[in-house]
C-alpha positions in Angstrom: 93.2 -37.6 4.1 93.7 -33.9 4.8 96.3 -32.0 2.5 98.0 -28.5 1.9 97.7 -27.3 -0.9 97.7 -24.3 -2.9 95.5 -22.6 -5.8 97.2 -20.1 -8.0 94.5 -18.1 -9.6 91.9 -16.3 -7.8 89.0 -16.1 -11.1 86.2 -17.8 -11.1 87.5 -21.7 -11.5 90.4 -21.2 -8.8 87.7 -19.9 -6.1 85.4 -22.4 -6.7 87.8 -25.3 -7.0 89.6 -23.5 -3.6 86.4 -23.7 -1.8 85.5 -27.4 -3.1 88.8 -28.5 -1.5 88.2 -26.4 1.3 85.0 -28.2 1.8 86.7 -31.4 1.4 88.4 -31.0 4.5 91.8 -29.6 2.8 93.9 -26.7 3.9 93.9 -24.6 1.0 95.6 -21.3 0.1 94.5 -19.2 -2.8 96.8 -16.9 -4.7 96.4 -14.2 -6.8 97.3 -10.6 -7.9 95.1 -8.5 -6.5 95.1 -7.1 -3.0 91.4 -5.9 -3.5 90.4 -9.5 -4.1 92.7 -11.0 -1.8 91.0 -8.8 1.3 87.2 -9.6 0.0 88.1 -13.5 -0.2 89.4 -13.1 3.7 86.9 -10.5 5.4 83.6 -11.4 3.1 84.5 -14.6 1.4 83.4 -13.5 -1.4 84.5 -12.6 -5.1 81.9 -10.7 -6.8 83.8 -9.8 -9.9 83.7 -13.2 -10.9 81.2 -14.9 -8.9 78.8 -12.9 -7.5 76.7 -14.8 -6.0 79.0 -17.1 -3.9 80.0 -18.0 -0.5 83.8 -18.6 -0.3 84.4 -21.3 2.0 86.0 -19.0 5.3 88.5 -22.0 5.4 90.1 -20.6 2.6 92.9 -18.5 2.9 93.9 -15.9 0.0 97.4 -14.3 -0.3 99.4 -12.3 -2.7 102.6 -13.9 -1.2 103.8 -16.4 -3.5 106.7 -18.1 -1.5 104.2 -18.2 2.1 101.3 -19.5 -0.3 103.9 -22.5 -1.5 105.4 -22.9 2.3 104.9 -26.8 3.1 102.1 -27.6 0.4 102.0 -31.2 -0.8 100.5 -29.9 -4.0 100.3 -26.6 -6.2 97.5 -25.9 -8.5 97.4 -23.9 -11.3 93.9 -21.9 -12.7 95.5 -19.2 -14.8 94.8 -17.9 -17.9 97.7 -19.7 -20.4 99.3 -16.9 -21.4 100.7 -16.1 -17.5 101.1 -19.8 -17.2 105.1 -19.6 -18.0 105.4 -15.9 -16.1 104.1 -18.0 -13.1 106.0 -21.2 -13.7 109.2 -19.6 -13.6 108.0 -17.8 -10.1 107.2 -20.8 -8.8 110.2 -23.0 -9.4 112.7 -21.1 -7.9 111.3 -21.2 -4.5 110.6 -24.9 -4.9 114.3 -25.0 -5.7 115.1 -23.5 -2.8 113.2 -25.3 -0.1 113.6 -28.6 -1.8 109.8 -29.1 -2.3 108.7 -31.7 -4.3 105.2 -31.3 -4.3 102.1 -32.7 -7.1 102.3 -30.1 -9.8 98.6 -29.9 -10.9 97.2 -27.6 -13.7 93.8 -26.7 -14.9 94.5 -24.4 -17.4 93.5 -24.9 -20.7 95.0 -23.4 -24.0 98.2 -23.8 -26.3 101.0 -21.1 -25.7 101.6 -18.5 -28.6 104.3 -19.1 -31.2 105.4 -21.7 -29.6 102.1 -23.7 -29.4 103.1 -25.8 -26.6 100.8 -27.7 -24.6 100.6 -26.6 -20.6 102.7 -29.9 -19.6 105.6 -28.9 -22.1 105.5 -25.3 -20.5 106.0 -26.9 -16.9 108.4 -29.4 -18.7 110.2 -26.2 -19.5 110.5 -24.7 -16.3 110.4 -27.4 -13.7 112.9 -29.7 -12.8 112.0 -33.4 -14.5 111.2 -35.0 -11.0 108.2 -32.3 -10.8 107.5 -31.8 -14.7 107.1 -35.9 -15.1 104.1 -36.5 -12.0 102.6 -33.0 -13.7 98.7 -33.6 -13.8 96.2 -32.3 -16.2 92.5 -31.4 -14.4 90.2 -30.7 -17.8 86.6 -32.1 -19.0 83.3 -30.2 -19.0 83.0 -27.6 -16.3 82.2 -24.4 -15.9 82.8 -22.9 -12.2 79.5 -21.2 -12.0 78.0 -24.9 -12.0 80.3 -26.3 -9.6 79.6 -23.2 -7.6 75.8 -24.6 -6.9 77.0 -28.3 -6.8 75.8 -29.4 -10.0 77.1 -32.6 -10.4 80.1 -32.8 -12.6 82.6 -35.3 -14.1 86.2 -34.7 -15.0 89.4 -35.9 -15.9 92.5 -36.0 -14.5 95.2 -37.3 -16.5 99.2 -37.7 -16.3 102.1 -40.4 -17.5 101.9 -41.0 -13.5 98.5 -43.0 -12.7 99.5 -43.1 -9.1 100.0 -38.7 -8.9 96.7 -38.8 -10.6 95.0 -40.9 -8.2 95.8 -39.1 -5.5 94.3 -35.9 -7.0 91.5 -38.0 -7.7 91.1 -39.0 -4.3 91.3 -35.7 -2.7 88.6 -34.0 -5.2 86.2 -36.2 -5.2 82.6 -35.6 -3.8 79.1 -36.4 -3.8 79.0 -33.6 -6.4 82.4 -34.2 -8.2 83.8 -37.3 -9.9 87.0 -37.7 -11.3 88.3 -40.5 -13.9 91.9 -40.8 -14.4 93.8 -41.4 -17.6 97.4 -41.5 -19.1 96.9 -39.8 -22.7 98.3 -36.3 -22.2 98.2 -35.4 -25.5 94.7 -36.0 -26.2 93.5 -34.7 -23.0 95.5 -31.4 -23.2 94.3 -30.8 -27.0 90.6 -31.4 -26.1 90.7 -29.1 -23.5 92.5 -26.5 -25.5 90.8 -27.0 -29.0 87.3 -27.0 -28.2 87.3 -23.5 -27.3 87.7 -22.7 -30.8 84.6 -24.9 -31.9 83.0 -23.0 -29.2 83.0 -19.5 -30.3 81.6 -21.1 -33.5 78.7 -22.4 -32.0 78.1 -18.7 -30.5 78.5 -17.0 -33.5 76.2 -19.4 -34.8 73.5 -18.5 -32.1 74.5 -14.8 -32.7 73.1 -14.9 -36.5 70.3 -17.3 -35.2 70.5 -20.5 -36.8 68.6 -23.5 -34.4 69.8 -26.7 -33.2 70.6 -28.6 -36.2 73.5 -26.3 -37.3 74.8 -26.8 -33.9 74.6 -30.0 -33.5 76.5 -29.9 -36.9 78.6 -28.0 -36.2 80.1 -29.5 -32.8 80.3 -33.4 -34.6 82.3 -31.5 -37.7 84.1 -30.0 -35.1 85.0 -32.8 -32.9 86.4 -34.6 -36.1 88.6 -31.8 -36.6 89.9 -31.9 -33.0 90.3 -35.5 -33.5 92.5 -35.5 -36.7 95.1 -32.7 -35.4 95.1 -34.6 -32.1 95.8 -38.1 -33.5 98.6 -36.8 -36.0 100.1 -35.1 -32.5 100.0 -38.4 -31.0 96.7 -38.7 -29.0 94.3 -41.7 -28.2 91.3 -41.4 -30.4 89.6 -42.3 -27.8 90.2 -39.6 -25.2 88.1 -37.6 -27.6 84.6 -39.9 -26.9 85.7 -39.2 -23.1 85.1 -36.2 -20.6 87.9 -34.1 -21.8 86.7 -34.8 -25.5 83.4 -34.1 -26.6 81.7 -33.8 -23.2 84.2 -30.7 -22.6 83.2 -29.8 -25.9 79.3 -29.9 -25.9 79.5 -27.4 -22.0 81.9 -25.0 -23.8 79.4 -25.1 -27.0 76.2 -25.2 -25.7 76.2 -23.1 -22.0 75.6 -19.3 -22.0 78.6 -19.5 -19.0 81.2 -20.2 -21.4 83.3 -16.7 -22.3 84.0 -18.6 -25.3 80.2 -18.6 -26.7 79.9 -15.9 -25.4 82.6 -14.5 -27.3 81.0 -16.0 -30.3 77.6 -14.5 -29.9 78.5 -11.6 -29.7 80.7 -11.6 -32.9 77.1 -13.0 -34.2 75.3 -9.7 -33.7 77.6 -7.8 -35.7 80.2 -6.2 -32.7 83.7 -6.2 -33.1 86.2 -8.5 -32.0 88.1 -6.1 -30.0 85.3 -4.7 -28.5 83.8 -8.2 -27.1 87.4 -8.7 -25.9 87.4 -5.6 -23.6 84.0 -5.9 -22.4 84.8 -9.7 -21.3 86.5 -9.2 -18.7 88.2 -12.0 -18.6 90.3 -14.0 -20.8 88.9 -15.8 -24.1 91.2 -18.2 -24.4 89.8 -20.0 -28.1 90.6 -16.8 -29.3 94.5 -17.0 -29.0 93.8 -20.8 -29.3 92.2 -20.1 -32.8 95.8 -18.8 -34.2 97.6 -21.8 -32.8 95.1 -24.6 -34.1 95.4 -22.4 -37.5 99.6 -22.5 -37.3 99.5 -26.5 -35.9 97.0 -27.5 -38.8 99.5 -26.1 -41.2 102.2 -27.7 -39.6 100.8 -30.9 -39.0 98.9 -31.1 -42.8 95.9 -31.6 -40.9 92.5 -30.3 -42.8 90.4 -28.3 -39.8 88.1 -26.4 -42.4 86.0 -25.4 -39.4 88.9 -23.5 -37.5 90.1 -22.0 -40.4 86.9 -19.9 -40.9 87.0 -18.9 -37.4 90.6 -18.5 -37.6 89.5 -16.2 -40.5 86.6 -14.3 -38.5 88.6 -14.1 -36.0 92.4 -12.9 -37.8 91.4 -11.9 -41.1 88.3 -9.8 -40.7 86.3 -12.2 -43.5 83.0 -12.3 -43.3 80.7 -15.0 -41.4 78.5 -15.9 -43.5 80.5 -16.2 -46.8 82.6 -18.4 -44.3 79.3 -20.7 -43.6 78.6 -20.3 -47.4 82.3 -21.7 -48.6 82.0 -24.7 -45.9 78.7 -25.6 -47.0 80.2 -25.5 -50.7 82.8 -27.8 -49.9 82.7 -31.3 -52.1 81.3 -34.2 -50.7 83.3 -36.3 -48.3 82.9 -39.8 -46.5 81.8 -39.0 -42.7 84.2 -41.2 -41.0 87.6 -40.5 -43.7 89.8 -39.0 -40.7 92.0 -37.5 -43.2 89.4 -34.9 -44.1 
């Protein structure tokens, strides 16, 4: 089966996820906002700012045309930072309104909107007609594009109240390299995705002031219970968070020196400053603006996350790191599997 389909987001993740589908025999259109990318994905297939050592697939085509990118695609994928995710939706769904497309609405995007702290699928809820919002997919687990780059196996999830739109992107992903599972819990899928970005920069910061292996393996159990409890009160499986988009997103984003997120952390570890890490990044952090809405939906929700809230802390509040690590460690002694703390 050979589709159309197009990639909005020319990073690191929509290249390599353009090029695997590509590969997998699909026509595939990449867009993004830069012309200087655009023209080094069609004349070098390449994109050195965010993968430099890559081969883009020639079979990919890049475009800043949004409305020719869309033309006739049977699905649309979006791999763009969350705070453009809304700028982009309500691009996008005036042109399908105007051709009467109804293509798969994909999105691998992962992060909670600020103020509003919605969830991707309530963003596309907001801005796409039902029919489309209602097959929406979510594409999340533990990846990180430099990996897929070199065909390191990987696992993921692809989730959606529609088994049968989720199948299909199942079908047309899948590789010797790439496996898919499918699943119906939104909610838990989405939170997992978004949440453990937070944990992440955690488990850098912890790196950063050099503690070993048993504070991070601490630290990423503590904080998957935490990511549990908000996601359960919000109306989540528990169980999505022993699956791919759980703790095995969780432990990549924790552990691998090619997540921004640790990254993020370890270099808040050393002692820079938070708006210095931010600008030499180049790219976004997402647990970072995903930090503030955990803090804001914990309050909400009366959810104890007494790991977030130190790095909300770190992150918002200037406090310092370790009297953070000092005041968890202090904490009373609790039962390991009350949920409710």
């Amino acid at each position: 089966m050979s589709v159309k389909i197009a990639v909005l987001g020319a990073g690191s993740w929509g290249t390599v996820l353009a090029d695997l589908l590509a590969n997998n025999g699909h026509e595939v259109r990449l867009w993004g906002n830069s012309a200087e990318t655009a023209a080094e994905i069609n004349d070098h297939h390449t994109n050195k700012h965010y993968l430099p050592d890559f081969k883009v697939s020639p079979k990919v085509v890049a475009t800043l045309d949004l409305k020719s990118t869309l033309a006739g695609v049977q699905a649309i994928l979006f791999v763009i930072p969350t705070a453009a995710m809304r700028i982009v939706a309500k691009q996008v769904a005036p042109i399908l309104a105007e051709t009467g497309a109804k293509p798969i609405i994909i999105s691998a995007t992962k992060g909670l909107e600020q103020n509003t702290h919605k969830r991707i699928s309530q963003i596309i809820g907001d801005e796409f007609p039902a029919e489309l919002a209602e097959g929406l997919v979510i594409f999340s687990g533990p990846s990180h594009a430099e990996d897929v780059a070199t065909h390191d196996i990987t696992s993921l999830t692809v989730a959606s109240q529609n088994i049968g739109d989720a199948e299909w992107v199942q079908a047309i992903f899948m590789n010797d390299y790439f496996r898919l599972y499918t699943n119906d819990d939104m909610v838990g899928v989405e939170l997992g995705g978004a949440l453990k970005n937070v944990i992440a920069i955690g488990a850098g910061i912890l790196h950063g002031l050099g503690y070993g292996d048993n504070t991070k393996a601490a630290l990423i159990t503590r904080g998957l219970a935490e990511i549990s409890r908000l996601g359960i009160e919000m109306g989540a499986n528990p169980l999505t968070f022993m699956g791919l988009s759980g703790i095995g997103d969780l432990i990549v984003t924790s552990t691998s020196v090619h997540s921004r997120n640790w990254r993020c952390g370890n270099a808040l570890g050393q002692g820079q400053k938070l708006d210095d890490v931010l600008a030499n990044m180049g790219q976004v952090v997402e647990g970072v603006g995903t930090a503030k809405a955990a803090h804001e939906l914990a309050q909400q929700h009366h959810v104890e996350m007494p790991i977030s809230e130190s790095i909300y802390r770190v992150l918002y509040e200037n406090a310092n790191v370790q009297d953070e690590i000092n005041k968890l460690m202090q904490r009373r002694g609790r039962r390991e599997m009350d949920f409710q703390r």
